[in-house]
C-alpha positions in Angstrom: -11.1 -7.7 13.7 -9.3 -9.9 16.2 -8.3 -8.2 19.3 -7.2 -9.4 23.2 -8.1 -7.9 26.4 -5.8 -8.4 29.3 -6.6 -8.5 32.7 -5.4 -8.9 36.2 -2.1 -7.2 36.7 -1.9 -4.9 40.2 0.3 -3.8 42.8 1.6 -6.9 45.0 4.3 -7.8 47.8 7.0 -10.6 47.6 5.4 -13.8 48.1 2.0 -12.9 47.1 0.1 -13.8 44.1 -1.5 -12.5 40.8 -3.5 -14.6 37.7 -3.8 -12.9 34.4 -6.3 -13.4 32.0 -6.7 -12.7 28.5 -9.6 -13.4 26.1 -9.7 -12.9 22.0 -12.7 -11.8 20.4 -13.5 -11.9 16.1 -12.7 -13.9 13.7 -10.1 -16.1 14.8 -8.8 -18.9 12.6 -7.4 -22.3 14.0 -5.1 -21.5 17.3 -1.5 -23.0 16.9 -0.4 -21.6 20.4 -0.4 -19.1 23.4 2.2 -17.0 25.4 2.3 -14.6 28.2 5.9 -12.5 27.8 6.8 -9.6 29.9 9.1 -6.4 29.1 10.7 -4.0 31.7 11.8 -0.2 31.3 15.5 -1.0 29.4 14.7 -4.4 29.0 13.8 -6.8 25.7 10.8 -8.4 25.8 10.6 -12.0 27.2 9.2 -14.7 26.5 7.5 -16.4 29.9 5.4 -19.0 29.6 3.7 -21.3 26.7 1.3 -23.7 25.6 1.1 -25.5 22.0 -1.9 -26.9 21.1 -1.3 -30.2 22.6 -1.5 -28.8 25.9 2.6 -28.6 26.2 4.1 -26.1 28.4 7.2 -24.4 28.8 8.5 -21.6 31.3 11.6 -19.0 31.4 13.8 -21.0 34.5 13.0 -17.8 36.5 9.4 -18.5 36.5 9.8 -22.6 37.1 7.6 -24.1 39.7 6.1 -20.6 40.6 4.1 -19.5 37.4 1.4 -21.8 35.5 -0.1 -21.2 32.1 -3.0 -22.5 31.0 -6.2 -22.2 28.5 -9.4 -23.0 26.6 -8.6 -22.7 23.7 -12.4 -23.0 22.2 -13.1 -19.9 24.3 -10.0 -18.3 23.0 -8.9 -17.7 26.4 -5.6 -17.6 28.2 -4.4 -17.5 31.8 -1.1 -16.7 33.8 -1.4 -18.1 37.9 1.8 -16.0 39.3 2.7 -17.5 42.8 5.4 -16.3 45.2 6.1 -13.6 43.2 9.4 -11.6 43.3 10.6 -7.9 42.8 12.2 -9.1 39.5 9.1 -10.1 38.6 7.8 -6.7 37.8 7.0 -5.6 34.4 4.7 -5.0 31.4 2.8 -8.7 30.6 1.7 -9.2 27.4 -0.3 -12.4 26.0 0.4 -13.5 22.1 -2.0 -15.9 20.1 -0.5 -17.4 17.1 -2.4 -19.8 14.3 -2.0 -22.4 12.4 0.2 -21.9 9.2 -1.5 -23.8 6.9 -3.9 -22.7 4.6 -2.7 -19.3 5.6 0.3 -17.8 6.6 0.7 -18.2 10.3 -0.7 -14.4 11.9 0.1 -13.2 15.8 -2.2 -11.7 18.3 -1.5 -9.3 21.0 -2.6 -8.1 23.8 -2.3 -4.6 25.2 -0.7 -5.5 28.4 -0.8 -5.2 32.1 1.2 -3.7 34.7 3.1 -5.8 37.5 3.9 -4.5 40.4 5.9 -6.4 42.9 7.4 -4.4 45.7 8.2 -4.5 49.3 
């Protein structure tokens, strides 16, 4: 059984900085791409940050040129470097996995989140 394990998420003032990890263990079939997204209380879920398999990246314009995603994705492992963080920042952060949809139908991983705190 596939499952991810989150890491990293804490209690933080403006302008400091956080990285989130999250790794996949079990049987895993070929990786198509990975995303961090983040949900507040009253809030849909976003999408933040993600990598294809290529090694392209996009980013939510509120998190340009402050967050970074990046992974290995023979270890099945994904990363979110958080700098100069902001109150609006705060929320649940969740990491997704999704494979390849050929010979199967495309299947999505998720982790069980962790907490962001950023408050002065």
């Amino acid at each position: 059984q596939v499952r991810l394990v989150e890491s990293g998420g804490g209690l933080v003032q403006p302008g400091e900085s956080l990285r989130l990890s999250c790794v996949a263990s079990g049987s895993l079939v070929s990786i198509n791409s990975m995303a961090w997204y983040r949900q507040a209380p009253g809030n849909q879920r976003e999408l933040v940050a993600h990598i294809t398999t290529s090694g392209n990246k996009t980013y939510a314009d509120s998190v340009k040129g402050r967050f970074t995603i990046s992974r290995d994705i023979a270890r099945y492992t994904v990363w979110l470097q958080m700098n100069n963080l902001k109150p609006e920042d705060t929320g649940v952060y969740y990491c997704k996995i999704t494979t390849d949809p050929w010979p199967n139908p495309a299947q999505e991983y998720w982790g069980q989140g962790t907490q962001v705190t950023v408050s002065s």
